[in-house]
C-alpha positions as CSV (number, residue, x, y, z in Angstrom):
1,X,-40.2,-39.6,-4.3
2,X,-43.1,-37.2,-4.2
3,X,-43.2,-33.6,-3.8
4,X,-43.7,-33.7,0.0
5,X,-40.5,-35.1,0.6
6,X,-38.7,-32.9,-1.4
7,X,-36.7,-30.1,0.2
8,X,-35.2,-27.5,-1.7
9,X,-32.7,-25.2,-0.5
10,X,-32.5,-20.9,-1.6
11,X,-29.3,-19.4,-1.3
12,X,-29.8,-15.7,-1.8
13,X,-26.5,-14.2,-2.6
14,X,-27.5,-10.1,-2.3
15,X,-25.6,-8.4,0.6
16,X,-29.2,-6.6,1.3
17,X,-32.8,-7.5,2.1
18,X,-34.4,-6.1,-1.1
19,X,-35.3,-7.5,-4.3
20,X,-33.6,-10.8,-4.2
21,X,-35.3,-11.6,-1.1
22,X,-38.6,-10.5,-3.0
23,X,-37.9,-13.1,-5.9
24,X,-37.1,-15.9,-3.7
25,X,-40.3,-15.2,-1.7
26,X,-41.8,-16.0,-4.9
27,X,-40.0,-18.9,-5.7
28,X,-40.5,-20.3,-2.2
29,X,-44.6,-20.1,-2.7
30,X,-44.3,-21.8,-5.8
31,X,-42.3,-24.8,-4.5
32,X,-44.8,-24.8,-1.4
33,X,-47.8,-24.9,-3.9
34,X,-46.2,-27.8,-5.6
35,X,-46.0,-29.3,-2.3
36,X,-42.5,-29.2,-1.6
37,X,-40.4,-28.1,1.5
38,X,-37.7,-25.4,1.2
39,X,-35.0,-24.0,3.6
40,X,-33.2,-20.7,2.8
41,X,-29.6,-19.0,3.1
42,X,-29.9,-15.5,3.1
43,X,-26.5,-14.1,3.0
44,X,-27.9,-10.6,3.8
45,X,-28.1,-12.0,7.5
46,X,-25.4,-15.0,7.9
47,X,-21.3,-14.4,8.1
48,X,-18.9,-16.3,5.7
49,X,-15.8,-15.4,6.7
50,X,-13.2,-16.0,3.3
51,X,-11.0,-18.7,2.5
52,X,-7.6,-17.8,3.5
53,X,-5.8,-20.5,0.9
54,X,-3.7,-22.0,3.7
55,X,-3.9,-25.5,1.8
56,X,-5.3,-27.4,5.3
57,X,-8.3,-28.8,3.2
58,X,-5.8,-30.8,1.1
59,X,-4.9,-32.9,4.0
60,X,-7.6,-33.1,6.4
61,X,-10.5,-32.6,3.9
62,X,-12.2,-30.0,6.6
63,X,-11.6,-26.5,6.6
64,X,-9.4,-24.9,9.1
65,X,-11.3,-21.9,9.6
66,X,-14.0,-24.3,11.2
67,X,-12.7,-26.8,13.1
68,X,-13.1,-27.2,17.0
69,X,-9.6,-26.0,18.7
70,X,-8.2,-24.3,15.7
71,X,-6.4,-21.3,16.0
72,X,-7.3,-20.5,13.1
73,X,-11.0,-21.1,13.7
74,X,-13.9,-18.2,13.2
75,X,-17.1,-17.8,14.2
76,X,-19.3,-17.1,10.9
77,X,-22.1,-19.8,9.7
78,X,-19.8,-21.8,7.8
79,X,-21.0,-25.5,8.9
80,X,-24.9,-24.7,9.2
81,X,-24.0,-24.2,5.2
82,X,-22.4,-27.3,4.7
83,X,-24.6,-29.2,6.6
84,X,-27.5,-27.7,4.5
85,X,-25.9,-28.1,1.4
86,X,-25.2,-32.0,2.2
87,X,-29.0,-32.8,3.3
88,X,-30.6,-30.8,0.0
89,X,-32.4,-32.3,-2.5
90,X,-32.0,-29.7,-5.3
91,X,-30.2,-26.1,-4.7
92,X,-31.4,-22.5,-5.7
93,X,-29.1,-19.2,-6.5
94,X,-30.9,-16.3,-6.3
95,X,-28.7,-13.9,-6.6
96,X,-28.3,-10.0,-8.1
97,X,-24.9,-9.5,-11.1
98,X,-22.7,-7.3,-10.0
99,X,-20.0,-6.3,-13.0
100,X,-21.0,-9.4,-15.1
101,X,-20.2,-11.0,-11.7
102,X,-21.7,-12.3,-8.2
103,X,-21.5,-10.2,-5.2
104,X,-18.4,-10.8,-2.9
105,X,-20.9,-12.2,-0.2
106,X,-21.5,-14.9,-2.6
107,X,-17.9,-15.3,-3.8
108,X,-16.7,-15.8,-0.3
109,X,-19.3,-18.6,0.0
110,X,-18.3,-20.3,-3.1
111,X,-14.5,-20.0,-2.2
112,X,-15.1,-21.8,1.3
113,X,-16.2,-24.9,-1.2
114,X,-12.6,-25.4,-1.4
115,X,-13.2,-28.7,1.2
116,X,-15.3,-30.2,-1.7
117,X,-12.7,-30.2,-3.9
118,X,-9.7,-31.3,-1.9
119,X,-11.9,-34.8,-0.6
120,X,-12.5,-35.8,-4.0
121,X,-8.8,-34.9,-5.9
122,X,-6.6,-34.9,-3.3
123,X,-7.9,-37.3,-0.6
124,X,-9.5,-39.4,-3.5
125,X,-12.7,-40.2,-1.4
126,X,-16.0,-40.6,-4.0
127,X,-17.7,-37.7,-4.3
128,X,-21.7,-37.0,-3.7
129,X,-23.8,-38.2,-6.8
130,X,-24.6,-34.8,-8.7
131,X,-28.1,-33.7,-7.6
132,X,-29.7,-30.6,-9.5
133,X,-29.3,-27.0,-8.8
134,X,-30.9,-23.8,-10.4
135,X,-29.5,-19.9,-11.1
136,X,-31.9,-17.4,-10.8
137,X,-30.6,-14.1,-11.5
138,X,-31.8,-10.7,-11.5
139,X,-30.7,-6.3,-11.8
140,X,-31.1,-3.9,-13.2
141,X,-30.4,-4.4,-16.8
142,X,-28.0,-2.1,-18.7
143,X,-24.3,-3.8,-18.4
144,X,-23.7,-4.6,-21.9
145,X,-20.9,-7.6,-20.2
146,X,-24.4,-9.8,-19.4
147,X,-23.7,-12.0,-16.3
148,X,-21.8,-15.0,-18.7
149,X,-19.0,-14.8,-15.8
150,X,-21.8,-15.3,-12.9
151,X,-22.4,-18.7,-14.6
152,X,-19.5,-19.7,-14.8
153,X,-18.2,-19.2,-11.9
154,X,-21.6,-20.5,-10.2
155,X,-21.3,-23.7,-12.0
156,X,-17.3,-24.3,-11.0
157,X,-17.8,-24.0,-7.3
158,X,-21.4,-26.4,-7.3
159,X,-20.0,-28.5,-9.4
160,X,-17.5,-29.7,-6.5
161,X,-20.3,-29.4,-4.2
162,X,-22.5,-32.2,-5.7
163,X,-24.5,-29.8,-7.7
164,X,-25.3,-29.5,-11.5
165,X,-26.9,-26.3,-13.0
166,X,-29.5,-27.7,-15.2
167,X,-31.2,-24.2,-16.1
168,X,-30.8,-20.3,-15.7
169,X,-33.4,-18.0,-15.7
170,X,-33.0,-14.5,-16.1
171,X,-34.9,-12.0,-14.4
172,X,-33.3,-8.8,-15.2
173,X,-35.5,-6.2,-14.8
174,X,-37.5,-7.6,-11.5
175,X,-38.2,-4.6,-8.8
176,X,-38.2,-4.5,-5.8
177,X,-42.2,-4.6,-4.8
178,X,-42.6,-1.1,-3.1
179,X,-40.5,0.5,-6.1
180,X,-43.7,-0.4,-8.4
181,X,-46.4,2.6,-7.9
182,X,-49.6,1.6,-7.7
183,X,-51.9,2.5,-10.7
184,X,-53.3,5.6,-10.3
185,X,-57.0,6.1,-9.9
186,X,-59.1,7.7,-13.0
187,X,-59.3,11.3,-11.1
188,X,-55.2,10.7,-11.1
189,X,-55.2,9.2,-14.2
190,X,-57.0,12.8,-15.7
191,X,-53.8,14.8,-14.3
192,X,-51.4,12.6,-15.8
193,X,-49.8,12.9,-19.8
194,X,-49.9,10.2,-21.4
195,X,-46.5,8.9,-21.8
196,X,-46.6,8.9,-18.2
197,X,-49.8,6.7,-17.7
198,X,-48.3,4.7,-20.6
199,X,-44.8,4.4,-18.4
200,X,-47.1,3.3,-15.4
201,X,-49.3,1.0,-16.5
202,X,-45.9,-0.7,-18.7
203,X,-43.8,-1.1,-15.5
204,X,-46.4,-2.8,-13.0
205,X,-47.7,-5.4,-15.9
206,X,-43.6,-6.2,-16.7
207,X,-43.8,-6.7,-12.6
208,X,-47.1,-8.9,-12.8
209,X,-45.6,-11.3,-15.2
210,X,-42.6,-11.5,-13.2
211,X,-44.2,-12.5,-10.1
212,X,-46.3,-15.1,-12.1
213,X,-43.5,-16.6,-13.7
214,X,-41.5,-16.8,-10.6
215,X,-44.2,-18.6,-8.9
216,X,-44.2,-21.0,-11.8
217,X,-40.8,-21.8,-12.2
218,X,-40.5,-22.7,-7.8
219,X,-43.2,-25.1,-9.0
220,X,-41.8,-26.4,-11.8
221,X,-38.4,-27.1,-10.3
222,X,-39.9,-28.9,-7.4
223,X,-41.7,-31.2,-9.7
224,X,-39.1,-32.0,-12.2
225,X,-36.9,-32.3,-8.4
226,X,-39.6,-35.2,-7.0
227,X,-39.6,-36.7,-10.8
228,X,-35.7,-36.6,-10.9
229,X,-35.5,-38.4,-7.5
230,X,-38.3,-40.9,-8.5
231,X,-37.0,-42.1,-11.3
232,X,-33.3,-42.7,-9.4
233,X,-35.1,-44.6,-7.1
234,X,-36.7,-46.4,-9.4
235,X,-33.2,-47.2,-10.7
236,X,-31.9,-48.4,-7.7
237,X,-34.9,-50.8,-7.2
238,X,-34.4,-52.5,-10.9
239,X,-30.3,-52.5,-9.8
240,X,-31.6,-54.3,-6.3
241,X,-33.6,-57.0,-8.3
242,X,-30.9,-57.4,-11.2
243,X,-28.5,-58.0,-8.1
244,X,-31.1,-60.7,-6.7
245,X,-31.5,-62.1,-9.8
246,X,-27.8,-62.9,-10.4
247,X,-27.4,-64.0,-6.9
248,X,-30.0,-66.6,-7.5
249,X,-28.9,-68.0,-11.2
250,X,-26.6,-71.0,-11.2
251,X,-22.6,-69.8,-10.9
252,X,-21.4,-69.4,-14.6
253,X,-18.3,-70.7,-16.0
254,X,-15.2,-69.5,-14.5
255,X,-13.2,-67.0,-16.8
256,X,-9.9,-69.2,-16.8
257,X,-12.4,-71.9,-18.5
258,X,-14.1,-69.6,-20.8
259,X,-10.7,-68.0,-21.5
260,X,-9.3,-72.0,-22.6
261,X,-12.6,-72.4,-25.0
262,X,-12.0,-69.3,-26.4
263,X,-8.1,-70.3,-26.8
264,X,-9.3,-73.6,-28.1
265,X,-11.6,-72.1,-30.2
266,X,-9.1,-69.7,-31.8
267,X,-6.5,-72.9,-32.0
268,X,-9.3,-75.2,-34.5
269,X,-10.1,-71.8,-36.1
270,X,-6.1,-71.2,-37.4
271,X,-5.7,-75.0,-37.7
272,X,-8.8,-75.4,-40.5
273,X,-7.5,-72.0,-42.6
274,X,-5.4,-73.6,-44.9
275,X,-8.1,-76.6,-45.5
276,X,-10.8,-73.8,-46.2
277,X,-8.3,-71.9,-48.7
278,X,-7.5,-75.9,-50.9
279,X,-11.3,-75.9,-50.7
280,X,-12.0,-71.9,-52.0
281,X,-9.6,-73.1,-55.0
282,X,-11.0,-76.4,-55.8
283,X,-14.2,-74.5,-56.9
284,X,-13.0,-72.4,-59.1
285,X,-10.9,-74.6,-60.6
286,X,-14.2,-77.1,-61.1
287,X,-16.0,-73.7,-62.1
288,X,-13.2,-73.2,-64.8
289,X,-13.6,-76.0,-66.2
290,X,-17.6,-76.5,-66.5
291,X,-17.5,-73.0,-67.9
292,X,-14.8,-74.4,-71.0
293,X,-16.4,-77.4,-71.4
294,X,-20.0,-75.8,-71.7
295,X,-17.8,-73.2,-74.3
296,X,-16.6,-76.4,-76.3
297,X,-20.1,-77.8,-76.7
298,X,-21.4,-74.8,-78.1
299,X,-18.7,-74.6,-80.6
300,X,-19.2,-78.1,-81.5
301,X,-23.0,-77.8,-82.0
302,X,-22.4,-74.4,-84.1
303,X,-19.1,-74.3,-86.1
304,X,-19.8,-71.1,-87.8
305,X,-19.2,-69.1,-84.6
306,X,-15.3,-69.4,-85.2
307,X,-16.2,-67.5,-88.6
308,X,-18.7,-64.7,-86.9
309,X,-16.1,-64.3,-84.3
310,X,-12.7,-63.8,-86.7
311,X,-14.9,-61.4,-89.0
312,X,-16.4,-59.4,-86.4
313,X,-12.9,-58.5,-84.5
314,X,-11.5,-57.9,-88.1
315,X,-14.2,-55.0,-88.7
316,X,-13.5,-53.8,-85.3
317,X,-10.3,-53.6,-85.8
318,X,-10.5,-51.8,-89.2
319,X,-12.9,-49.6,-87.6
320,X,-10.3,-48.4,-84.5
321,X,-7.8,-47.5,-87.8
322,X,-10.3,-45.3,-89.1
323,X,-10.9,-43.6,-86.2
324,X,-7.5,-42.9,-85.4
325,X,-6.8,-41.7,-88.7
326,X,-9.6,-39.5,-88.9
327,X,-9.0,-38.0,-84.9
328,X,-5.3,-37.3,-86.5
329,X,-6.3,-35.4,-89.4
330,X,-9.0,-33.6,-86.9
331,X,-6.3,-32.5,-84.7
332,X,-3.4,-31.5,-87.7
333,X,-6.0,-29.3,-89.5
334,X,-6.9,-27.9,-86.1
335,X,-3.0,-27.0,-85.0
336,X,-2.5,-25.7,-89.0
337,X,-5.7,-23.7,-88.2
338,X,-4.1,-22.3,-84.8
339,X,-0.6,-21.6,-86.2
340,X,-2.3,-19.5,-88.9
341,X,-4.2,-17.6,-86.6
342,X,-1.3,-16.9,-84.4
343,X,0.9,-15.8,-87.8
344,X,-2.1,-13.3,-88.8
345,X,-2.4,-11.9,-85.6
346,X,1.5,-11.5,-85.3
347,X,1.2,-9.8,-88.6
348,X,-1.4,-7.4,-87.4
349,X,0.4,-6.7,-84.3
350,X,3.6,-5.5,-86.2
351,X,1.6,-3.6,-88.9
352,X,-0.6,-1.3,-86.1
353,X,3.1,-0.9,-84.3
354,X,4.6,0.3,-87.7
355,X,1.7,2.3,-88.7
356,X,2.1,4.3,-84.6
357,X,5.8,4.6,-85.1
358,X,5.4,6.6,-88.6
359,X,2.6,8.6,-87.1
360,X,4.6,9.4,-84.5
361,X,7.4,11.0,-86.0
362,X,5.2,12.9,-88.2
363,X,3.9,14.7,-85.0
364,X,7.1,15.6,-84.1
């Protein structure tokens, strides 16, 4: 798939037209530069009523507060969602943290997901292959709680909705456009301090890179988007041929026939066992015997071995005596050595505690 048939589709999840509007403007120029389409949700201007938790989805798979002849039913922008949702190629949040958090706008949204759920576990009906999704996120700065629970909850309710978050880009700290002052001119400049031309010039190059890397990353999704799709395609193709391929090869053996060869197999396998054991034995034994009758030819052809051999394990064994003895006297002098040690130190002990008792009592 190439870039031009690519849609992606912004949800903005700010309750106001202001900075988060300004980003996804951004991002939308970078996916049209990349040649991509893009369709936006800006929940600044559309109605998601919330989910009530009457259960309904569980059996029907639809939600209540949407169906046609519902009592129940509400007028908010519910289905142009879900039909947007279901026609994307890749899904964008851009949305503002509120308390570590996403806005209630774009809580009520995710809530109304519900549906997505309820088809898949409850109704059991295959779900939508995953396709990829993005979190763009952006405030002030300062909570020292991060935005950890935005993500979470972000990737819980898409994950249901046929989405995957593949990457999250923080960009804390983007203004709002008009909130950046111009640079001032050097006649300005002149009446400024300079901490204050310093604070200037620093806020409207942090804004720069923004905007630059905001334009980037729209084009960089929609290409890795047009290579994701691509290469799935590609899949499907290679599956397609595989299929063709097998459809054309001769039939194979049925598995009841394959399953009596292998039973056959297994049968001649257990039945030869006992022959291949007699036959494992039989060689060593003729091994044993080559091995004593080589051993009786050498003794024939040198009759002095018999004498090498009887003296050699005699001096060995004289040898091992020796040693012994010599290890035992070793240790005895050694524990003779020890007990006198321990019997001189006793010794000391009682003279130093005889010597302190008599000094003793002459001080008193």
């Amino acid at each position: 798939m190439s870039t031009q048939q690519v849609e992606i589709l912004f949800i903005c999840g700010s309750p106001r037209a202001h900075s988060s509007e300004a980003l996804l403007a951004l991002l939308e120029q970078g996916v049209r530069e990349a040649g991509a389409r893009s369709r936006k949700f800006l929940l600044s201007k559309k109605r998601i009523a919330y989910c009530t938790g009457c259960g309904s989805c569980e059996k029907s798979g639809d939600c209540i507060l949407a169906e046609e002849g519902s009592s129940q039913k509400v007028d908010d922008d519910y289905i142009e969602l879900v039909e947007a949702l279901s026609y994307a190629d890749a899904l964008a949040i851009v949305t503002p943290v509120y308390f570590a958090g996403p806005p209630a706008q774009l809580k009520a949204l995710y809530d109304r997901m519900q549906p997505f759920w309820a088809r898949r576990y409850s109704l059991g009906q295959k779900p939508q292959l995953k396709r990829s999704s993005q979190i763009f996120v952006l405030g002030g700065g300062g909570d020292s709680h991060g935005y950890d629970p935005l993500v979470a909850i972000s990737k819980s309710a898409l994950a249901v909705a046929g989405f995957y978050v593949d990457k999250v880009q923080n960009f804390i700290g983007f203004k709002f456009p008009k909130e950046i002052a111009p640079l001032p001119s050097d006649e300005q400049a002149a009446e400024l301090s300079f901490n204050e031309l310093t604070r200037l010039r620093k806020a409207t190059a942090q804004q720069q890179e923004f905007e630059k890397r905001a334009i980037a990353a729209g084009s960089a999704f929609a290409r890795f988007v047009a290579k994701q799709s691509l290469g799935a395609e590609r899949q499907a193709e290679q599956a397609g041929i595989s299929a063709a391929q097998d459809a054309d090869a001769p039939p194979s053996e049925p598995a009841e026939g394959n399953a009596q060869t292998q039973e056959s197999k297994f049968a001649a396998e257990q039945r030869n066992a006992p022959l291949k054991i007699i036959n494992r034995v039989d060689s060593d034994f003729e091994a044993l015997k080559q091995a004593a009758r080589a051993s009786k030819q050498l003794k024939s052809k040198h009759p002095e071995l018999d004498a090498v051999m009887e003296e050699a394990v005699a001096s060995l064994s004289e040898h091992n005596d020796e040693s012994v003895s010599v290890d035992d006297k070793e240790h005895n002098s050694e524990a003779e050595h020890s007990v006198e040690e321990e019997h001189n130190s006793d010794a000391e002990h009682s003279g130093e505690v005889e010597h302190n008792s008599e000094a003793e009592q002459q001080v008193e």
